[in-house]
N, C-alpha and C positions, 0 to 999 in steps of 0.2 A: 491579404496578410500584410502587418505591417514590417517592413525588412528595416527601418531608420536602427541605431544602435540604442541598447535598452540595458540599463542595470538589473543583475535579477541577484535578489537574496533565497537564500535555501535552509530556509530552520528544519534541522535535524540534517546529520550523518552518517545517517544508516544505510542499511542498503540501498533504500528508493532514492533519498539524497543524493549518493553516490551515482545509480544509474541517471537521475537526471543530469547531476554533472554533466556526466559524460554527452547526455543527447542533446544539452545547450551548446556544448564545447561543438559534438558535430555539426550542428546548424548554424555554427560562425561565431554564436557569441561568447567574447572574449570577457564581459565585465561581470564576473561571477562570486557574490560573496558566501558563501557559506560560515552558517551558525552552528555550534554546542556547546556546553558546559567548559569544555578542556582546552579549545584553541586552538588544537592539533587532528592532524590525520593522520591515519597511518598509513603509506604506502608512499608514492611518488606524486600523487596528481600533483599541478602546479596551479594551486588557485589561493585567493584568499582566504584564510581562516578563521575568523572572531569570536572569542569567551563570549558567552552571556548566558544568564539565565534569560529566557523570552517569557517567563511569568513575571517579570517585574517591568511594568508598563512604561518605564523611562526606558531602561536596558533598551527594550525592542524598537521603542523612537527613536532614541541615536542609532540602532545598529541599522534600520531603514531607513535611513537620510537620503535623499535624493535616487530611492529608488524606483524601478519602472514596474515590476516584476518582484511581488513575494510568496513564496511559496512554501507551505505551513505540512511540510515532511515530520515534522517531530511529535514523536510522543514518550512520554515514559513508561516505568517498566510496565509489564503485563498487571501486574498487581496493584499498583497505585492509581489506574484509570481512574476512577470515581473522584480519588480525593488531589491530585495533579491537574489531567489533563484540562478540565475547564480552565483554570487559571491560565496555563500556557496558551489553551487557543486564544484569552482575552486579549491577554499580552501580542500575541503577531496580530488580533484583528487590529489594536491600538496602532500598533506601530507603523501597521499596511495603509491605515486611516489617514493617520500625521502625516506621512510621505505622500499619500492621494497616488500610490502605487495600486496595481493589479492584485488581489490576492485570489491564488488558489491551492484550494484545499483538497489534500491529499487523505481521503477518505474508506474506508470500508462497505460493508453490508449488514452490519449487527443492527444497525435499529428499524430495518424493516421485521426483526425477530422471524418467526417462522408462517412460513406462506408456505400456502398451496400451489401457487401460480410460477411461469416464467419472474423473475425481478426484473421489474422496470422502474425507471426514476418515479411515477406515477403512484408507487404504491406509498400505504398510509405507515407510518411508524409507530411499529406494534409490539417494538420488544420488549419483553419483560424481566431480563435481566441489568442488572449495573452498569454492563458494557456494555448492553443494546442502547441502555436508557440514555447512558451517558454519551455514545454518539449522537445519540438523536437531538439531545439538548444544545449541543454542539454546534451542527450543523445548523438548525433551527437559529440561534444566536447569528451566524456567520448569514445568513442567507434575511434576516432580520435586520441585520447590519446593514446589507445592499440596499434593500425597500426603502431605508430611512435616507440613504442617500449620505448614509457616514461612512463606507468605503465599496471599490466595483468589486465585487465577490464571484468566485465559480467553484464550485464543486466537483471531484475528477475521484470519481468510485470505482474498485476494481475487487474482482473476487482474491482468494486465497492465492499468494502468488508464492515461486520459486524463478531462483534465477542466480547468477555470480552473487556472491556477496550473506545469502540469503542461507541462514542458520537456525535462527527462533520461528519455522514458521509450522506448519503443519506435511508440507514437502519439502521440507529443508535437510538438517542435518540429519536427521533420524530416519531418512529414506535416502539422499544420495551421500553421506559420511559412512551409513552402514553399509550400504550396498560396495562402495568404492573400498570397505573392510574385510566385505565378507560375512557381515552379519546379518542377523534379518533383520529387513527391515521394518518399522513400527509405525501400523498408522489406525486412524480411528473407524469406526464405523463400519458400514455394508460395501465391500468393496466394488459394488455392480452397480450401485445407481451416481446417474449422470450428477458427473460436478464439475462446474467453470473452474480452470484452476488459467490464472493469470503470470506469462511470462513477466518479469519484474520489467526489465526495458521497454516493453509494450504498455507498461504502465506509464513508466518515464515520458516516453514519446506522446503519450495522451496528455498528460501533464502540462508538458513542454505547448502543445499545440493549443490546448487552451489557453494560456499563459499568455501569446503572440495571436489570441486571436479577440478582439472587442466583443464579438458576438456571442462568447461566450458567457459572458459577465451575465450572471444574473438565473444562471442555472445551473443545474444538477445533472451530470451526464456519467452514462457508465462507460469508461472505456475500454475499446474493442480488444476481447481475447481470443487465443486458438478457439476451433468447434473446442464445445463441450465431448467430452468420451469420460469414461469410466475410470476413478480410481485403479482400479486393475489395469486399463488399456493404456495408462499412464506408467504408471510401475511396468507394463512389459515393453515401453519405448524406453525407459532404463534401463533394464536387462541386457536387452538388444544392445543398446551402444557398450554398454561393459561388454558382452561376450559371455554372461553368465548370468544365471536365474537363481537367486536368493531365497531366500522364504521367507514369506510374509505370516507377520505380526499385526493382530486387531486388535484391539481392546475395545468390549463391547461397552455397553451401556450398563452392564448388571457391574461392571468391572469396574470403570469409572465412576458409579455411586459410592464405592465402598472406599475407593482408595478418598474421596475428597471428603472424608469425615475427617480426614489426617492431614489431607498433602491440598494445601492452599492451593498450589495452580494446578490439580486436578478441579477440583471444584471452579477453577475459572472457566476449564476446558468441558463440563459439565453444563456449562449454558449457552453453549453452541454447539452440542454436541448435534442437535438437529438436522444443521448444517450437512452431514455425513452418514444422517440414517435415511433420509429423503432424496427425492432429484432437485438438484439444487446447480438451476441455469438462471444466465442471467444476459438479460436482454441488452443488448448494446444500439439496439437500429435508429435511435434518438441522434445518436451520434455519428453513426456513419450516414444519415439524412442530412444531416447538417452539413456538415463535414466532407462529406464525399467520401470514396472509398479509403480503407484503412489498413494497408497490409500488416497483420499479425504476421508475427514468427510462429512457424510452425511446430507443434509441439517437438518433435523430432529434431530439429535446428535449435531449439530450447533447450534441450536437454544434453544437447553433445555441446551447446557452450557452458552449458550450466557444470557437466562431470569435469569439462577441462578446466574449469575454473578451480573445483573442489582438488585436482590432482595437484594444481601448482598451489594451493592452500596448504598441502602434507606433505609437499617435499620439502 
């Protein structure tokens, strides 16, 4: 691994932004720019902050000037994937290009669409929805970009994650907000079959490790989450650290057809709903081949930093 000192930019501010922050700050590096729209953050971290739109192909050249390290965290809302996202990712590969910096991309699992099998990097891109499509194009672009030899690209895919910070997601607010209220909490599908759910910092830490490592340039890796267990076996390691057992809320498939004749981001949530009716694991051993071993946080250790996180958000 290279330890020489390395600039690293971080387009987007959200959570995963945020956890990276944080796991560049623990592993020493000091020169850390963070990108959004607004310039600002909210809270205390002590790092730099830069405006920009990153879909506008000059914006992301200056704002990766003489960087070592760029890392393509951002995306817009849930709703405007299709007609947003592509531009933005052109924008950071531009900018990651001009600087002859690192880029990698902070990626999903929508455009492998619906498999049978374990997820592994191997598999063909078969989604057939908007957001499957439009990761897929994405990626394809980015990893298109490497082969020609217009910038070193890596790709760093992780399942559905919860963690500090982590509100919009599918184990976010509406299982630990509720839970920590008292209410039931709301989640989708068959609570019993196996699904990867990715602590956010173990994301970061994947991230980060590609980011400081050459070898990774030029591939697609998933990285390593807790064992797979059961939406249920998930929700009752939250209980547990509460001290109290809530009641769960499904919303099945007959439920969610109905409501996305009306409500736009039900119908977003309608084409991954798959995701949640299936066993849906996803293979990491690419990565800890390479890599060596990979200590995940255990879902248990996940969860009781995730509630204390949620408790100091509502006091």
């Amino acid at each position: 691994m290279n330890h020489t000192s390395k600039t690293h930019v971080i387009f987007g501010t959200g959570p995963l932004g945020m956890a990276l922050l944080r796991e560049l700050k623990r592993r020493g590096e000091q020169d850390v720019r963070m990108v959004n729209r607004s310039g600002t953050l909210q809270g205390d971290e002590e790092v730099q902050v830069i405006r920009g739109d990153a879909s506008q192909v000059s914006t992301s050249k200056e704002i990766c000037k003489n960087a070592s390290v760029v890392y393509h965290c951002a995306q817009p809302g849930y709703l405007n994937w299709p007609t947003r996202f592509p531009a933005l990712t052109t924008g950071i590969v531009e900018g990651a290009a001009a600087a002859n910096a690192k880029l990698v991309y902070a990626d999903n699992l929508y455009m492998y669409g619906q498999a049978s099998t374990r997820l592994s990097e191997s598999l063909p891109y078969r989604a057939q929805g908007n957001k499957g499509i439009t990761r897929a194009r994405m990626a394809e672009e980015i990893m298109n970009a490497h082969k020609s030899g217009k910038v070193r690209a890596a790709i760093g895919r992780a399942s559905d994650y919860y963690g500090p910070g982590v509100l919009q997601s599918f184990m976010g607010e509406r299982v630990f907000g509720f839970a920590l209220q008292g209410k039931p909490v709301d989640v989708l599908g068959h609570l019993d079959m196996p699904h990867t759910y990715t602590y956010i910092d173990d994301f970061a830490r994947g991230l980060a490790a590609l980011g400081l490592e050459d070898r990774a340039m030029g591939e697609v890796w998933h990285v390593p989450s807790a064992e797979t267990i059961t939406t249920r076996q998930l929700l009752q390691i939250v209980f547990e650290e509460l001290g109290k057992t809530c009641k769960i809320k499904t919303t099945p498939r007959s439920v969610v057809s109905i409501l996305a004749l009306f409500h736009p981001m039900m119908k977003e949530i309608k084409e991954i709903l798959y995701e949640f009716e299936q066993p849906f694991v996803v293979d990491h051993s690419k990565f800890v081949r390479e890599f060596g071993n990979f200590a995940t946080t255990s879902h248990q250790e996940a969860v009781k930093r995730t509630i204390n996180w949620y408790r100091k958000m509502v006091q």
